[in-house]
Legacy VTK file of the C-alpha trace (Angstrom):
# vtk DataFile Version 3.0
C-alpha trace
ASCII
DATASET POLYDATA
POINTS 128 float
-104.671 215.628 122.137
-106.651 216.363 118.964
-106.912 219.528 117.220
-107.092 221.139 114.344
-106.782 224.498 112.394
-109.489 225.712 109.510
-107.506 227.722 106.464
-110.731 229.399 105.946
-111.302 230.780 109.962
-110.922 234.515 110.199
-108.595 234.169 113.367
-104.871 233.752 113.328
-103.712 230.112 113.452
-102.237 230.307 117.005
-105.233 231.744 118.510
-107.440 228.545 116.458
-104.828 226.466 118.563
-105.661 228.292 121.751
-109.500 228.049 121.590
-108.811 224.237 120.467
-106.730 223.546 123.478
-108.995 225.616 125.580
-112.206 223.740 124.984
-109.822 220.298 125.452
-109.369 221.768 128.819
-112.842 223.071 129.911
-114.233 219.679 128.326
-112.082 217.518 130.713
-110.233 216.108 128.050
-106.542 217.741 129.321
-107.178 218.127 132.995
-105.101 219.345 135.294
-101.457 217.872 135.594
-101.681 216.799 131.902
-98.859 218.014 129.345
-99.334 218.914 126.458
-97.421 217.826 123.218
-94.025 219.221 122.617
-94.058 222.064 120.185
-92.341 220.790 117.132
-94.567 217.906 117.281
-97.757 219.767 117.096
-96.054 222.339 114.505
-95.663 219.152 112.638
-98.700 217.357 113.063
-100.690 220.573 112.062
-98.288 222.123 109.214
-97.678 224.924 110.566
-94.415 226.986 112.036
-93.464 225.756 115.269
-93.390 229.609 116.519
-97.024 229.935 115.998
-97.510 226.906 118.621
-95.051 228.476 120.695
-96.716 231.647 121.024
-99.924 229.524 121.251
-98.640 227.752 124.199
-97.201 231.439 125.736
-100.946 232.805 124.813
-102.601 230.077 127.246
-99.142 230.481 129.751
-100.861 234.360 130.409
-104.110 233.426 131.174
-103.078 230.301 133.508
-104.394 227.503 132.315
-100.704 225.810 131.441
-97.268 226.442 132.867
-94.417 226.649 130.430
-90.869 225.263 130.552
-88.393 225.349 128.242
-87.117 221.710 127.615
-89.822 220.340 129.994
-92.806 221.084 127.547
-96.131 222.640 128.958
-98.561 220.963 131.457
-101.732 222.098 132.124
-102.463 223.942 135.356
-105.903 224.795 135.626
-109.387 224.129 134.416
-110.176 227.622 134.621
-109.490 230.946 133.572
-108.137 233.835 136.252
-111.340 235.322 137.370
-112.427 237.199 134.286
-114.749 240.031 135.030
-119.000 239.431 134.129
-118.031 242.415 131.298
-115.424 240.323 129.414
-117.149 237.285 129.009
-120.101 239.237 127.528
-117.964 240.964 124.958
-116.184 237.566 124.381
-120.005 236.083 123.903
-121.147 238.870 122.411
-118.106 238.714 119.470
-118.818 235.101 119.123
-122.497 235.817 118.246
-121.868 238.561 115.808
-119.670 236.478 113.658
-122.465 233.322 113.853
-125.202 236.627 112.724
-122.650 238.148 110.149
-121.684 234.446 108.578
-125.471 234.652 107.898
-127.302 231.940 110.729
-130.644 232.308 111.546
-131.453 232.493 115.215
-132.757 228.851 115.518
-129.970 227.813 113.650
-127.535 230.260 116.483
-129.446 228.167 119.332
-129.085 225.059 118.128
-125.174 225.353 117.740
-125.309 227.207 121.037
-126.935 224.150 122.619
-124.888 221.580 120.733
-121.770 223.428 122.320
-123.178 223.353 125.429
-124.188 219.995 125.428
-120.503 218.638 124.149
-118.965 221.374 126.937
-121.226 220.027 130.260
-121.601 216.164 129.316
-124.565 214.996 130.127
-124.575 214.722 134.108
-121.877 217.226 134.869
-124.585 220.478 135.067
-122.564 221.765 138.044
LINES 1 129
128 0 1 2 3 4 5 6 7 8 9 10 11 12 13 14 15 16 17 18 19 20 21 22 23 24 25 26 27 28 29 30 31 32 33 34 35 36 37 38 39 40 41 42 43 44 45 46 47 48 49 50 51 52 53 54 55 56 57 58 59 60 61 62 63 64 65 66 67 68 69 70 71 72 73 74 75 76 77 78 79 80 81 82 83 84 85 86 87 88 89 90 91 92 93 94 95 96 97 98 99 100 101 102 103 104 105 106 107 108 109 110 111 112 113 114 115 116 117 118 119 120 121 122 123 124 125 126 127
């Protein structure tokens, strides 16, 4: 597992480590039944304080996608998120593309990381 945190990102360190692991696991690269690395070795691999991966790890525990157990480690659990409704993944979208406008993109430049993203997300033959 490879990820990595950006000093200069507006969001919190464990929630960079949650939207890392999260596109591991929508991109197929953790699937289901894979564990993740222990805490302290991620804490140390990153720099950072071993509770902010732990509360990473609890973060992506309460929306399902990885089961938690002390001394066991995590493994991942699902590919997808517990049915969130049409109105949060707008808002979710909709945040996303106000920081791209605010950080000063133009809208060609919006699309083109949109479709880069989406390209990298749904490798080429897997449009289901």
């Amino acid at each position: 597992m490879y990820i990595t945190i950006d000093e200069r990102d507006k969001r919190p360190l464990y929630q960079q480590v949650v939207d890392e692991i999260k596109a591991l696991i929508a991109g197929g690269e953790l699937p289901e039944g894979s564990s993740l690395p222990p805490v302290r070795q991620v804490a140390a691999d990153l720099g950072v304080n071993l509770n902010t991966i732990a509360f990473a790890y609890r973060q992506l525990q309460k929306q399902g996608l990885v089961k938690v157990r002390h001394g066991a480690g995590a493994v991942v659990t699902s590919r997808l998120l517990r049915e969130p409704t049409d109105e949060q993944l707008r808002s979710q979208l909709g945040t996303a593309l106000t920081h791209l406008a605010l950080a000063g993109l133009k809208l060609s430049e919006v699309r083109m990381l949109i479709e880069t993203e989406l390209d990298r997300l749904y490798k080429e033959g897997d449009q289901s």
